[in-house]
Backbone as JSON, one array per atom type, in Angstrom:
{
  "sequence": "XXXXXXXXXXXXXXXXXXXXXXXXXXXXXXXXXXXXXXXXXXXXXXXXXXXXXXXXXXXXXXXXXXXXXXXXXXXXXXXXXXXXXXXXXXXXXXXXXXXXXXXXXXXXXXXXX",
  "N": [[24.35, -2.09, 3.68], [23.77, -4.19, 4.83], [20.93, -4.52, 3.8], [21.18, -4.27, 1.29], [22.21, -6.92, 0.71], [19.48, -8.46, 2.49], [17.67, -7.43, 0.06], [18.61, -8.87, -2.53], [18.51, -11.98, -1.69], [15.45, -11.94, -1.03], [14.78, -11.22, -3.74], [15.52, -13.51, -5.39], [14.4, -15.91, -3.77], [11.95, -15.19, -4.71], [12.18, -15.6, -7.57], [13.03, -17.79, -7.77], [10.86, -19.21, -6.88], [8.94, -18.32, -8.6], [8.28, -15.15, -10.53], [5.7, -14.58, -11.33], [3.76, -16.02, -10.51], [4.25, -16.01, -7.64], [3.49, -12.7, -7.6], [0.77, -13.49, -8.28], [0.33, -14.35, -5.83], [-2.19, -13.97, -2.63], [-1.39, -12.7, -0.22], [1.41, -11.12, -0.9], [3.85, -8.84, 0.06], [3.64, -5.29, -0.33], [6.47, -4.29, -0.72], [7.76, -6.53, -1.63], [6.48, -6.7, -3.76], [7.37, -3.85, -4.93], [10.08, -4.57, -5.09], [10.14, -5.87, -6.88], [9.28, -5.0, -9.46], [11.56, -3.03, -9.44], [13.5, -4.36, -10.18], [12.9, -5.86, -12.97], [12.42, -6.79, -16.21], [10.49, -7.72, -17.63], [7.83, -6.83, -19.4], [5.27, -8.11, -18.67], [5.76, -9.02, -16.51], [5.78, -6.47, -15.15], [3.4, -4.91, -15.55], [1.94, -7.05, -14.29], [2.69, -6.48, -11.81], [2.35, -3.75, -11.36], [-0.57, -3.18, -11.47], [-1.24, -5.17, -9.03], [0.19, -3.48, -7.1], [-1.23, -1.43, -7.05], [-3.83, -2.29, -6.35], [-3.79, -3.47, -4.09], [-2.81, -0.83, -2.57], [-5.42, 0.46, -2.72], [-6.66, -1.03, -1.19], [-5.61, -0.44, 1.29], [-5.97, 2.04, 1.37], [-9.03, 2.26, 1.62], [-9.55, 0.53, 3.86], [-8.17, 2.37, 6.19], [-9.8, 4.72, 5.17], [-12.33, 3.8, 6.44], [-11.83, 3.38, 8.79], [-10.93, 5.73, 10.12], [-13.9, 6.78, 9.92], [-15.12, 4.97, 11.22], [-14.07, 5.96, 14.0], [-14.66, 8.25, 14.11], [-16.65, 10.17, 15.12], [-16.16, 9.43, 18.1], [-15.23, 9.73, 21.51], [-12.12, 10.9, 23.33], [-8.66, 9.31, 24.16], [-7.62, 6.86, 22.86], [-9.47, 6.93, 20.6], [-8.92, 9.29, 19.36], [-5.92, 8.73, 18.84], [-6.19, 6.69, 16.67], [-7.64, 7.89, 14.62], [-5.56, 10.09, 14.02], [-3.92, 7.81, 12.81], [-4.65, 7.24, 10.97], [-5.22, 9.45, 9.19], [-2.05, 9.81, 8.81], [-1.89, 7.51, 6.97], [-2.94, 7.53, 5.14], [-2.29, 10.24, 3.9], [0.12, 9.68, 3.03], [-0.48, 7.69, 1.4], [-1.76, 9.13, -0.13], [-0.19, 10.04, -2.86], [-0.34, 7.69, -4.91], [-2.61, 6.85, -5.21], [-6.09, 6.25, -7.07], [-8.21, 8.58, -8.74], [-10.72, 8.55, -7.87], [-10.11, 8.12, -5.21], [-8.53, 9.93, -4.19], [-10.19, 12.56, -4.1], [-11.52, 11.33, -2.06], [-10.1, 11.75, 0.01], [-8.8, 13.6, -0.08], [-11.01, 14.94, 1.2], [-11.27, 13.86, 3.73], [-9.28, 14.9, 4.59], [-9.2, 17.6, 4.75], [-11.26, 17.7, 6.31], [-10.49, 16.72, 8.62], [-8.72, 19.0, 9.9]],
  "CA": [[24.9, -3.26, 3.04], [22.74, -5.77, 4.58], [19.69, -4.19, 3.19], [21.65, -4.62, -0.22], [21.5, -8.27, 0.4], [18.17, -9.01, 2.2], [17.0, -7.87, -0.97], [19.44, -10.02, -3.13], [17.62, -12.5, -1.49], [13.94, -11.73, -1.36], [14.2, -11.35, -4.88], [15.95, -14.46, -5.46], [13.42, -16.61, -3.41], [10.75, -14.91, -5.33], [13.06, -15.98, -8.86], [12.89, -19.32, -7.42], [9.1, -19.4, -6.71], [8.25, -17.5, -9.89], [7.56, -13.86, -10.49], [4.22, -14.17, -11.59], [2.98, -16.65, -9.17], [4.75, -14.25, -6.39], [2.56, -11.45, -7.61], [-0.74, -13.63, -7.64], [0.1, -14.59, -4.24], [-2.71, -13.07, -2.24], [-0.22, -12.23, 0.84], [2.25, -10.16, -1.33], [3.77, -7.25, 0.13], [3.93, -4.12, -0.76], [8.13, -4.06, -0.44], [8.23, -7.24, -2.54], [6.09, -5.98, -5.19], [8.18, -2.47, -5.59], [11.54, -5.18, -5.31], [10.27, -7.13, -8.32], [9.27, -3.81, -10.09], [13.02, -2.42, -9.52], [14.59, -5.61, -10.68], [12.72, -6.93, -13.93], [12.05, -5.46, -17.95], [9.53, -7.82, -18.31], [6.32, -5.91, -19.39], [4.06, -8.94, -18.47], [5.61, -9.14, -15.06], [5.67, -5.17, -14.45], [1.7, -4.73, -15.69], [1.51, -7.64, -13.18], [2.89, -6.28, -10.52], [1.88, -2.45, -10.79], [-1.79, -3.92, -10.85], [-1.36, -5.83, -7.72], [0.18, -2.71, -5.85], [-2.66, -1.06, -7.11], [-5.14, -2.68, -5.76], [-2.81, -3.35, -2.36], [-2.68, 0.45, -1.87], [-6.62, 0.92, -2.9], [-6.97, -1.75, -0.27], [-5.46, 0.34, 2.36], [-7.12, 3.28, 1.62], [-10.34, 1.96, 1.61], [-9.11, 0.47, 5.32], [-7.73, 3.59, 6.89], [-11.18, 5.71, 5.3], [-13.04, 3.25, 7.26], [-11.23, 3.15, 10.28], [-11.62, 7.2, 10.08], [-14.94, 6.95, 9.82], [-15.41, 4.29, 12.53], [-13.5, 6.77, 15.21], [-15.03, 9.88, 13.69], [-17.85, 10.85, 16.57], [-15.66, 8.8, 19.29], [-13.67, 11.02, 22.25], [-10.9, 9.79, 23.88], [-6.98, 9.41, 23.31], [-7.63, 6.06, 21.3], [-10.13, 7.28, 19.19], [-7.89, 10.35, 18.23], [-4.95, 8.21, 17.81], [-6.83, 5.88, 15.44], [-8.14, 8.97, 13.98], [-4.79, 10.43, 13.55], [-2.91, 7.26, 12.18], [-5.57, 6.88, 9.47], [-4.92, 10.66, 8.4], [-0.97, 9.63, 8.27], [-1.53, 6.85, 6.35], [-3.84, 8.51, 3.86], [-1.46, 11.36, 3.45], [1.33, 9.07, 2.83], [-1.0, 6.54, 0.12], [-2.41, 9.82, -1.34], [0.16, 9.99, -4.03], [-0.23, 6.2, -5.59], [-4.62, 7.07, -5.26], [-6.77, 7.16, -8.31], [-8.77, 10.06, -8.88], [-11.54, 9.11, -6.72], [-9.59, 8.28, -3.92], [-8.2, 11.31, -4.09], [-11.41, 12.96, -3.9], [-11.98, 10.9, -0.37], [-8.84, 11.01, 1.05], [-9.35, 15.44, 0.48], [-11.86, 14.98, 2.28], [-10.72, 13.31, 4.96], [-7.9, 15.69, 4.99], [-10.04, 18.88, 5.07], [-12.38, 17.41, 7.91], [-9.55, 16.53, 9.78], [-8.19, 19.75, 10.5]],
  "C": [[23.99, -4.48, 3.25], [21.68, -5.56, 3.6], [19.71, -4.49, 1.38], [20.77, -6.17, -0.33], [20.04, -8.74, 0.86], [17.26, -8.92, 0.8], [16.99, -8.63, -2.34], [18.5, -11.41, -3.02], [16.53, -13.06, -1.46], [13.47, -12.09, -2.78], [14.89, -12.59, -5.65], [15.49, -15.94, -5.04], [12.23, -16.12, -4.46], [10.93, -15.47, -6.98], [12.29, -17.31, -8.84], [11.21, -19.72, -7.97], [8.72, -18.84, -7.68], [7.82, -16.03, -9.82], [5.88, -13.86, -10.54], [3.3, -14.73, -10.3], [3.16, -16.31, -7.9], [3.78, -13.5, -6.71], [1.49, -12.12, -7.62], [-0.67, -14.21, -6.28], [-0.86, -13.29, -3.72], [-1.74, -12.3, -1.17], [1.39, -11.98, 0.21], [2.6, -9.48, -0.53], [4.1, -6.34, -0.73], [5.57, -4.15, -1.14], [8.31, -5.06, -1.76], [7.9, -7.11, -4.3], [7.11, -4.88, -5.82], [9.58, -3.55, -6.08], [11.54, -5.67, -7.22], [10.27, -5.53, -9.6], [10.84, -3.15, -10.55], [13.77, -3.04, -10.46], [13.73, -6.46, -12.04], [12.54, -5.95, -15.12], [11.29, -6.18, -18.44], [8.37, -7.3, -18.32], [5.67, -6.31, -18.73], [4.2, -8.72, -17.32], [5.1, -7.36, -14.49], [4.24, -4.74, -14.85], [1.41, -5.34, -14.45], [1.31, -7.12, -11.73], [2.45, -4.82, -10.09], [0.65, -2.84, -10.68], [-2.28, -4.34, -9.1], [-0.94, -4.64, -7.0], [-0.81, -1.64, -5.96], [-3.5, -1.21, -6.3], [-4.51, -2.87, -3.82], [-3.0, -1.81, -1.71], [-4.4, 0.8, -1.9], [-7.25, 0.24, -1.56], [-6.85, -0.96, 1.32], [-5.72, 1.71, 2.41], [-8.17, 3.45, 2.22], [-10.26, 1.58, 3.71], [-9.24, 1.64, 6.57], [-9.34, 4.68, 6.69], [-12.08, 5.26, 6.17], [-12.81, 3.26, 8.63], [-11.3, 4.62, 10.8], [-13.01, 7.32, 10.75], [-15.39, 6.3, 10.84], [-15.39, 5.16, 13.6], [-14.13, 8.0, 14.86], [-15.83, 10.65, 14.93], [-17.48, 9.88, 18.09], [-14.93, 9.67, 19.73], [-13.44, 9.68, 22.81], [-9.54, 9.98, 23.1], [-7.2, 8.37, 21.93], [-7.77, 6.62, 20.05], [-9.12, 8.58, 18.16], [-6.73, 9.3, 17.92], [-4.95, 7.51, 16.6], [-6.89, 6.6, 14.55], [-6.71, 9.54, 13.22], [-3.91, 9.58, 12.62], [-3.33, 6.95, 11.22], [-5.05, 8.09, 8.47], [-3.23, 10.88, 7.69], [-0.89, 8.88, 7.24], [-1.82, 7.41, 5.42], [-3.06, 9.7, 3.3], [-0.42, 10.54, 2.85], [0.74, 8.08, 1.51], [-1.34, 7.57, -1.38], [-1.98, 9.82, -3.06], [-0.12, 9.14, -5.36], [-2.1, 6.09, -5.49], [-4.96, 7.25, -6.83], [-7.57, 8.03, -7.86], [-9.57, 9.94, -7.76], [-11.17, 8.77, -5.22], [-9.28, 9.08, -3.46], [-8.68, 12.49, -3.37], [-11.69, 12.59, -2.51], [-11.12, 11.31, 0.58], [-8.76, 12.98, 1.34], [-9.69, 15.2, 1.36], [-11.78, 14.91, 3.99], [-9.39, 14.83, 5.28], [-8.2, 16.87, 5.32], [-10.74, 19.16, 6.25], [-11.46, 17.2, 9.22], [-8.43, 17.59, 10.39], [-9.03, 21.3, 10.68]]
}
């Protein structure tokens, strides 16, 4: 029930403040993007906003492959945990990847076991 309303809310501040100018906010999230997505039928805004989580999720790909790749020839617990929470995330972004992310994020997924 709360969760109803925080997002009553969210997307009600974001009303306020404007959809569009919400989605060119650089410090979007992810959550608020999908909210506005759920809740609007305008085209302009929903191009807008799948765009932006676009590039949000390409963002954290690109992150996590790096952060991989950083820990890759490091021992130690860290380095594996780093190692491992990159391979969760990446499993978990894979779906919402274009093609050649895809392609990396295999990779990663192949090497890592």
């Amino acid at each position: 029930m709360s969760s109803i309303l925080d997002d009553q809310l969210r997307l009600m501040a974001l009303k306020q403040y404007g959809l569009i100018e919400s989605i060119k906010t650089p410090d979007i999230s992810e959550a608020d993007l999908t909210l506005i997505l759920k809740n609007t039928e305008n085209e302009t805004i929903e191009q807008l906003a799948t765009e932006q989580l676009q590039h949000l999720n390409s963002q954290a790909i690109q992150n996590n492959l790096n952060l991989y790749h950083k820990f890759y020839d490091l021992k130690g617990m860290a380095a594996y945990r780093a190692r491992t929470q990159s391979v969760i995330e990446l499993k978990n972004r894979y779906k919402k990847a274009n093609p050649d992310e895809k392609v990396k994020i295999l990779d990663i997924l192949y090497n890592a076991n």
